[in-house]
C-alpha positions in Angstrom: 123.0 114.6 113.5 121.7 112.1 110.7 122.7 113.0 107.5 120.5 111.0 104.3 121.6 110.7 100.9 119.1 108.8 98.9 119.9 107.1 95.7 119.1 105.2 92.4 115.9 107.2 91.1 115.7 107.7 87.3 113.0 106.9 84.2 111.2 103.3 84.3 108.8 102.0 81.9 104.8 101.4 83.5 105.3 97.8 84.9 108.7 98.2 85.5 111.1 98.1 88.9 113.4 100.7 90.3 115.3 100.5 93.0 116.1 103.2 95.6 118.8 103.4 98.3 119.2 105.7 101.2 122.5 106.1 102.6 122.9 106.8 106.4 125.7 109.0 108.3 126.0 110.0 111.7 123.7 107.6 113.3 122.9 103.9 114.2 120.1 103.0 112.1 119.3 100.3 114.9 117.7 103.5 117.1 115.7 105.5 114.4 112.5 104.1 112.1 113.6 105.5 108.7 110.5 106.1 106.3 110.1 106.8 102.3 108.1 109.8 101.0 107.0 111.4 97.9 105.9 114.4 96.2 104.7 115.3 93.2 104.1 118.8 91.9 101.1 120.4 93.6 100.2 117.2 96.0 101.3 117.2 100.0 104.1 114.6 100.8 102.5 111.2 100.9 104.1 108.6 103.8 104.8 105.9 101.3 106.6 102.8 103.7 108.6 103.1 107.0 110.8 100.7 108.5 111.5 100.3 112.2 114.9 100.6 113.4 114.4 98.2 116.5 113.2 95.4 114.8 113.4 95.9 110.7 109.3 95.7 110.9 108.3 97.6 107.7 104.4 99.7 106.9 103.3 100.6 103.6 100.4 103.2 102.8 97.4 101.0 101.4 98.4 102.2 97.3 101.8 100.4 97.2 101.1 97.4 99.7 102.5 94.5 97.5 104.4 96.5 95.3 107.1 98.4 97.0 109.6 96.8 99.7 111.5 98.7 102.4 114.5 96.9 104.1 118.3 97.1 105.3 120.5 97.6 102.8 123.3 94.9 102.5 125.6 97.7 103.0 125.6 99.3 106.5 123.4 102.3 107.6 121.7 102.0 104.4 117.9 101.4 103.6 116.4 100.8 100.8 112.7 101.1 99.2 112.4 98.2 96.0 109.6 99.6 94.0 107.5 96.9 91.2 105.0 97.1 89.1 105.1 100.8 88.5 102.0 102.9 88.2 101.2 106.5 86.6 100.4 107.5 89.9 104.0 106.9 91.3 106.3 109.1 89.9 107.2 112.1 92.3 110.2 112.9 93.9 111.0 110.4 96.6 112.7 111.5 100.0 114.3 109.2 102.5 113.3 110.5 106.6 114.7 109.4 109.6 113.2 110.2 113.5 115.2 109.0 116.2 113.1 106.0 118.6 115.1 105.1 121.1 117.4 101.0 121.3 114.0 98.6 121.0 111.3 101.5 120.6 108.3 100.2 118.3 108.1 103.5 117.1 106.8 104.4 113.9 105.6 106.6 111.5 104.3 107.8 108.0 103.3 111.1 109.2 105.9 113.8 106.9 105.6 116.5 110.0 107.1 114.1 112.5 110.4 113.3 110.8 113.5 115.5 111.8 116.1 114.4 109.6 115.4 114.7 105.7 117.4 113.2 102.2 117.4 116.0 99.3 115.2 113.8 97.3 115.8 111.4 94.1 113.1 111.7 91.1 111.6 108.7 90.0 109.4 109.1 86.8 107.8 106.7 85.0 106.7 106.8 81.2 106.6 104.9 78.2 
C-alpha cells in the first residue's frame, strides 16, 4: 500500500514561488500517475496537475498552466509540484494522490474521486 507524505508548504508573498515535495513509500512510482490537489475552506478539491508514472507526462487544470510544474523528484519515489507566480486564488491546502496504472499505462487523472491513495495535506497560503 502507497503511503504519501507531502512536504514544503508554508506562507509566500503574491508573486512569489514555493515549492512542494511528496514523498513516496511502498510503491514504484514508475506504475502509478501521482496528481496534486487542493482545497480551501468551503470549495470541493480542485485536480491541480498530475503526472504520469509510465512516462513522466505531466497535466495542469487551465488556472495554473504556466505557473505550476509537476515532476520527479531528484530523490527517489518522490514528486514534486514547483508553484510561481502566486495568486490570491492559490492558497488552500494542497494534497499529493496516487492511483495505481499499470508498467506503461497512459493513465491519468485530475478527477479527486478516482485516487485511492491520499498525503495528509501541507498548507500553502499566500499573503502580503
Amino acid at each position: 500500500q502507497v503511503q504519501l507524505v507531502e512536504s514544503g508548504g508554508g506562507l509566500v508573498q503574491p508573486g512569489g514561488s514555493l515549492r512542494l515535495t511528496c514523498a513516496a513509500s511502498g510503491g514504484t512510482l514508475d506504475y502509478y500517475a501521482i496528481a496534486w490537489f487542493r482545497q480551501s475552506p468551503g470549495k470541493e478539491r480542485e485536480g491541480v496537475a498530475c503526472i504520469r508514472g509510465s512516462d513522466g507526462a505531466a497535466f495542469y487544470t487551465d488556472s495554473v498552466k504556466g505557473r505550476f510544474t509537476t515532476g520527479r523528484g531528484a530523490a527517489q519515489n518522490t514528486v514534486y509540484l514547483e508553484m510561481t507566480d502566486l495568486k490570491p486564488d492559490d492558497p488552500a491546502i494542497y494534497f499529493c494522490a496516487a492511483e495505481y496504472a499499470g508498467y506503461g499505462s497512459s493513465w491519468y487523472s485530475l478527477e479527486a474521486y478516482k485516487y485511492n491513495y491520499w498525503g495528509v495535506g501541507a498548507q500553502v497560503t499566500v499573503s502580503s
